[in-house]
VMD Tcl script that draws the C-alpha trace (Angstrom):
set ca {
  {0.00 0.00 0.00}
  {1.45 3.47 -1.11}
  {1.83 5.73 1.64}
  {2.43 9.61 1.38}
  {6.29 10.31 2.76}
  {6.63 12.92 5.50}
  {8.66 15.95 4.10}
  {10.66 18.72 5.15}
  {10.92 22.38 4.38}
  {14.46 23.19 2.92}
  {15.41 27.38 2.80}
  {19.19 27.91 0.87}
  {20.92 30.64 0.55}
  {24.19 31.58 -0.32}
  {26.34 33.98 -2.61}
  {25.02 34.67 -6.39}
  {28.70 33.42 -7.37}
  {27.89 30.12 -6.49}
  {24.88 29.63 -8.11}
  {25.13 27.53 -11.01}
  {26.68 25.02 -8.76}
  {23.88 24.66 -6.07}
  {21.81 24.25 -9.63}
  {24.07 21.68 -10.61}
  {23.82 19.86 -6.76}
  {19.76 20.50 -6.96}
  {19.38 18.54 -10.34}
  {21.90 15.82 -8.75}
  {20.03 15.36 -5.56}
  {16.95 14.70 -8.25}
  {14.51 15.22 -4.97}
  {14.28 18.97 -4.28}
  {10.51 20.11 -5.13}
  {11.35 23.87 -5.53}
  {8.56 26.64 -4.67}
  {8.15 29.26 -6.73}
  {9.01 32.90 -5.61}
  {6.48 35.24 -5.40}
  {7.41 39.20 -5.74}
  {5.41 40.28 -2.82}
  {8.57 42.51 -1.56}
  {9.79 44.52 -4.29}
  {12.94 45.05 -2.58}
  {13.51 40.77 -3.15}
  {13.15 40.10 -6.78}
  {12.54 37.54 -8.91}
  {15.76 35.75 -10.09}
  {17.18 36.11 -13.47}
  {18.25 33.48 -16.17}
  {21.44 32.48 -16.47}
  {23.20 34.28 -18.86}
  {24.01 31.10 -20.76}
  {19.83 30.25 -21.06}
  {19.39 32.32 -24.48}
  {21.84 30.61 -26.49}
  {21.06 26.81 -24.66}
  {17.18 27.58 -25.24}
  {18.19 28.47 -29.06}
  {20.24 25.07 -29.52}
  {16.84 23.45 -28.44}
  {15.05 25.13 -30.83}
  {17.18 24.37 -33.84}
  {17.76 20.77 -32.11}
  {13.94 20.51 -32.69}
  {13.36 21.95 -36.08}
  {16.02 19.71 -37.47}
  {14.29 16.45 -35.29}
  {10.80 18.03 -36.91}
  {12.01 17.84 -40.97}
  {13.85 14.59 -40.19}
  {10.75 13.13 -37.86}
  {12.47 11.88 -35.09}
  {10.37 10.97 -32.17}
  {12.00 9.34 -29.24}
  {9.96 6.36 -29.37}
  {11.51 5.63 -32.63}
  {14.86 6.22 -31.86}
  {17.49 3.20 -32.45}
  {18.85 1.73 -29.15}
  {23.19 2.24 -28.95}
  {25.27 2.31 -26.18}
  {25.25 5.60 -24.87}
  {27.94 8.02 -25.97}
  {29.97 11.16 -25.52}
  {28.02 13.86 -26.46}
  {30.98 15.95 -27.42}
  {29.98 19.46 -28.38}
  {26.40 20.03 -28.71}
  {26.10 23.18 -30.60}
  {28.68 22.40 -33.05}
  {26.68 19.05 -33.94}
  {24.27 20.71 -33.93}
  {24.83 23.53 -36.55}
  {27.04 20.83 -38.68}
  {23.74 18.78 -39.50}
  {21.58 22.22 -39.23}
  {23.56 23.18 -42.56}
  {23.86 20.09 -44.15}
  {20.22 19.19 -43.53}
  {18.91 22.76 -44.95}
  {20.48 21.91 -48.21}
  {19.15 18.32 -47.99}
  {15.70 19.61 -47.56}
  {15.50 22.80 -49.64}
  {16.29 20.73 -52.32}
  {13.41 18.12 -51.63}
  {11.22 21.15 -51.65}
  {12.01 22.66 -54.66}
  {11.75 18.75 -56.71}
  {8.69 18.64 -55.14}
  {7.49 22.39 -55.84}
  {9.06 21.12 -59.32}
  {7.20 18.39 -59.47}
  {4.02 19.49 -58.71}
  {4.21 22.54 -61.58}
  {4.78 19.52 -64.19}
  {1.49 17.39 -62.76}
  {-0.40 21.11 -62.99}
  {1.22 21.00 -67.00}
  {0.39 17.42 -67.40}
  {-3.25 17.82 -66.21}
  {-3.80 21.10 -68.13}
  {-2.11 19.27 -71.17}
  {-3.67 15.70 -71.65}
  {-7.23 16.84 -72.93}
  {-5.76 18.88 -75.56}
  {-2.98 16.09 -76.86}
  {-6.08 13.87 -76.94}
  {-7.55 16.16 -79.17}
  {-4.69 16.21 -81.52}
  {-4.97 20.43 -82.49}
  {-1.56 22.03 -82.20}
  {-2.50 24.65 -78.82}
  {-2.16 28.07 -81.59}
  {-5.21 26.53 -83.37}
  {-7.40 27.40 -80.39}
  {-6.80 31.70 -80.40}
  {-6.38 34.43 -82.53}
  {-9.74 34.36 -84.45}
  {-11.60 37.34 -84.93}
  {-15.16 35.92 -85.99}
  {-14.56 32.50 -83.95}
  {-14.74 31.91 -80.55}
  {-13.43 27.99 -79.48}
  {-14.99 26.38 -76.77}
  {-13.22 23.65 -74.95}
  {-14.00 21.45 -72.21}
  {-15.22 18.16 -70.81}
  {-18.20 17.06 -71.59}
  {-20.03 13.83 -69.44}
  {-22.66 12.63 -72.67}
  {-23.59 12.93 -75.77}
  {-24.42 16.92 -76.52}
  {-27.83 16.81 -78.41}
  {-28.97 20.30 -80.53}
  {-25.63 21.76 -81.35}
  {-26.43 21.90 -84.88}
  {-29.56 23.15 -84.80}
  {-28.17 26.42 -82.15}
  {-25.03 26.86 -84.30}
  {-25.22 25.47 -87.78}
  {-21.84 26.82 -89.09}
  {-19.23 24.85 -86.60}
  {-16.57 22.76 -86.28}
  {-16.67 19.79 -83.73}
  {-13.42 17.92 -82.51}
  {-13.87 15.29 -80.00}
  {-11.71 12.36 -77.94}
  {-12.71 10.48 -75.33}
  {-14.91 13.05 -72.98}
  {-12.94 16.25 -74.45}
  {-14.86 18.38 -76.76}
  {-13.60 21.39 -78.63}
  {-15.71 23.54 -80.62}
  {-15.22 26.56 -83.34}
  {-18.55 28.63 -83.58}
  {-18.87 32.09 -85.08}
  {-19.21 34.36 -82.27}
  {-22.47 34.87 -82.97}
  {-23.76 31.63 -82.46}
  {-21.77 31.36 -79.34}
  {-23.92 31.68 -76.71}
  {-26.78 28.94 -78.28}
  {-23.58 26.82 -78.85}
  {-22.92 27.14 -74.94}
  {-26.47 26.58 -73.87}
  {-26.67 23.50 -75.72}
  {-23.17 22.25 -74.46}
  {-23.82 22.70 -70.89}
  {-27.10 20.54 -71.02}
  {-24.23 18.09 -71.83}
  {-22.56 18.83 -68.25}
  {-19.95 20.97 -70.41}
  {-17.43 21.86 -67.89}
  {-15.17 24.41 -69.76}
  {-11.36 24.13 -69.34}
  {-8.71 26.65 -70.15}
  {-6.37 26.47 -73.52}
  {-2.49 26.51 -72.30}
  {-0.88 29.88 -72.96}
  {1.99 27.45 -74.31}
  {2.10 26.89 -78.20}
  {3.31 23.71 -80.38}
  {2.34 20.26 -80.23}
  {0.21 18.98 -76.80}
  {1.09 15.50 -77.66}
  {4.66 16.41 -77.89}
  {4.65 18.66 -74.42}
  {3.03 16.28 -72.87}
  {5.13 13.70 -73.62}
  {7.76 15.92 -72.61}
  {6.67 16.94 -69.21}
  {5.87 13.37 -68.39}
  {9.55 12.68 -69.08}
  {10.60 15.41 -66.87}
  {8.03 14.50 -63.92}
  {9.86 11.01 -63.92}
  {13.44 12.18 -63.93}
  {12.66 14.60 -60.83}
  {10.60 11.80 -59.49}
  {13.68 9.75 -59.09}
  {15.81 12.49 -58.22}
  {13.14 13.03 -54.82}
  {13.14 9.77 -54.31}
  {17.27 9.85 -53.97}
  {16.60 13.14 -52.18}
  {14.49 11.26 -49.64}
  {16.56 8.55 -49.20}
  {19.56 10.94 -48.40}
  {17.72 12.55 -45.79}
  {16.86 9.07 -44.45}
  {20.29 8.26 -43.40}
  {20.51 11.26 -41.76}
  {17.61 10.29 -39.99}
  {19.44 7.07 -39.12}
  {22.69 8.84 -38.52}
  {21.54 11.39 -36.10}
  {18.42 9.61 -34.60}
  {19.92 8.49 -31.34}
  {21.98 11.46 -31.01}
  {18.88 14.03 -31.60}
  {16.82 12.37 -28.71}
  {19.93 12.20 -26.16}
  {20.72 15.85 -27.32}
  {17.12 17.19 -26.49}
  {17.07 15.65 -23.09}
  {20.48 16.63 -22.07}
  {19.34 20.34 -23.55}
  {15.94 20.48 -21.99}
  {17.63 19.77 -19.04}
  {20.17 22.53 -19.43}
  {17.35 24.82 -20.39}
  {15.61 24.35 -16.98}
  {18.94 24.88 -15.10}
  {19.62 27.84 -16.63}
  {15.68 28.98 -16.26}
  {15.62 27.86 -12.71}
  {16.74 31.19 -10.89}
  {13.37 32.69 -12.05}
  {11.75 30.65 -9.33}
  {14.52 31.95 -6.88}
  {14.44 35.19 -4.96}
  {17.44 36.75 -5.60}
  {19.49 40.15 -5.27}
  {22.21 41.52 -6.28}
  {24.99 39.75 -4.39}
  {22.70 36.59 -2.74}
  {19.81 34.14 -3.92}
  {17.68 32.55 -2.00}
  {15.63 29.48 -2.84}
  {12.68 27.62 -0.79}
  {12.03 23.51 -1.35}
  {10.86 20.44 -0.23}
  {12.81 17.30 0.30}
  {11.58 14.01 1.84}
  {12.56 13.78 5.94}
  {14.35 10.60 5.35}
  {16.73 12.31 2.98}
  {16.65 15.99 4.03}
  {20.12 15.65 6.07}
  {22.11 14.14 3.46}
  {20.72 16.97 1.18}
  {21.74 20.06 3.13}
  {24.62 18.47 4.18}
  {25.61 18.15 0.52}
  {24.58 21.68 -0.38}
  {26.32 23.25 2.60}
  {29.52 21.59 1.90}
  {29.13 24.44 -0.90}
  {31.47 27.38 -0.30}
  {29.40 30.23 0.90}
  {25.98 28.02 0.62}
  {23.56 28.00 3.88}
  {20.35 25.28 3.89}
  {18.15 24.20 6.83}
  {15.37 22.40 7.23}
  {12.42 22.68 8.70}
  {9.53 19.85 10.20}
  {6.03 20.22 7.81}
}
mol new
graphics top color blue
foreach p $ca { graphics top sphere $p radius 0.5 }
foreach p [lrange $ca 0 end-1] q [lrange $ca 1 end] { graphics top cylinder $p $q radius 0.2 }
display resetview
């Protein structure tokens, strides 16, 4: 049966100059249940960051970001006998650069590749057709309607007798004179006539089409290589990413913790908890501290 442990009330104190070490003892002792200062007496404020926080918070952040684009969660993380570390940051910004080329240039295949699928779809119904794409403007008396059609159009000939019909698969294009346009479109849209929009592009459709489904396969394979590259880095730096953010996020909160500290401009004081059974080891490990004073007190 759990039972709730008895704890006692912990108060250090001690010189500002030694306070990244009673940080480092706190996050040692692993049992220390700080309390958060309150500014109630404006002459004791609320600690500051360390001045190291900033640029640990910002390794976190890129640490992250580069986790994010290579999706590294730590549940998937490979399994290796833990490491050196080494130097963080300089990790760090090594794969930050290498994986920013990596991945701008999966973006721009794949902004690449998603232009030529916009050319191939705006392309097939007109190389089905067969018309070379200048056929379809610059008439003054014409006007050429193109578009899909979903059955059989019924009446065109009686609202526009002078026309010209081409037609493959469900692609219909038509050349009315413009004055017979509008009866042309009346009796086209009781065939579901869903109008599409002639390429600005001239030449064949057949052979740009062919063309741009050449080039959507060679950039294919290019994103797939692009992919894979960014895989092993995935691989690579997996295990190294996850161990990385909790040793940072760890650093982070050291250098955050005097914000829950009263502090001044020579001295810091901090308020805790620490379970009775333990409490004298734990002052007796932070007053061994140069300069450091902690005592307990019963709950």
């Amino acid at each position: 049966m759990l039972r709730p442990e008895p704890m006692s009330r912990v108060l250090i104190a001690g010189s500002k100059d030694e306070l990244e070490r009673v940080i480092g003892a706190l996050y040692d002792l692993r049992l220390v249940h700080l309390v958060d200062h309150r500014q109630e007496d404006p002459e004791v404020p609320i600690g500051k960051p360390l001045p190291r926080a900033s640029e640990v918070s910002d390794n976190l952040v890129k640490l992250r970001s580069i986790a994010s684009i290579l999706q590294v969660e730590a549940a998937e993380a490979p399994r290796r006998e833990a490491a050196p570390l080494g130097d963080v940051r300089a990790q760090i910004l090594t794969l930050e650069v290498n994986l920013r080329e990596e991945d701008d240039a999966r973006k721009k295949i794949e902004a690449l590749l998603q232009d030529l699928s916009r050319q191939i779809g705006e392309l097939t119904p007109f190389a089905a057709l067969g018309l070379p794409l200048d056929a379809y403007r610059g008439y003054d008396s014409l006007e050429v309607l193109v578009g899909r059609v979903t059955e059989d159009v019924r009446g065109l000939e009686t609202a526009a007798p002078e026309h010209e019909a081409f037609r493959a698969d469900h692609v219909l294009a038509v050349f009315v004179s413009k004055a017979h346009a509008e009866k042309a479109r009346e009796a086209l849209a009781a065939a579901g006539f869903a109008p599409v929009e002639v390429p600005k592009s001239g030449g064949d459709p057949r052979e740009l089409l062919s063309r741009a489904q050449a080039d959507r396969d060679r950039w294919t394979t290019r994103l797939a290589e692009a992919r894979n590259r960014i895989g092993k880095l995935r691989e690579k730096y997996a295990h190294f990413l996850v161990r990385a953010e909790d040793m940072l996020q760890v650093e982070v909160e050291k250098a955050e913790a005097p914000i829950r500290f009263a502090e001044s401009d020579h001295s810091f004081v901090l308020d805790g908890w620490v379970p009775a059974s333990r409490v004298d080891g734990h002052t007796g490990a932070l007053a061994a501290i140069p300069g450091i004073h902690a005592e307990a007190h019963e709950s």
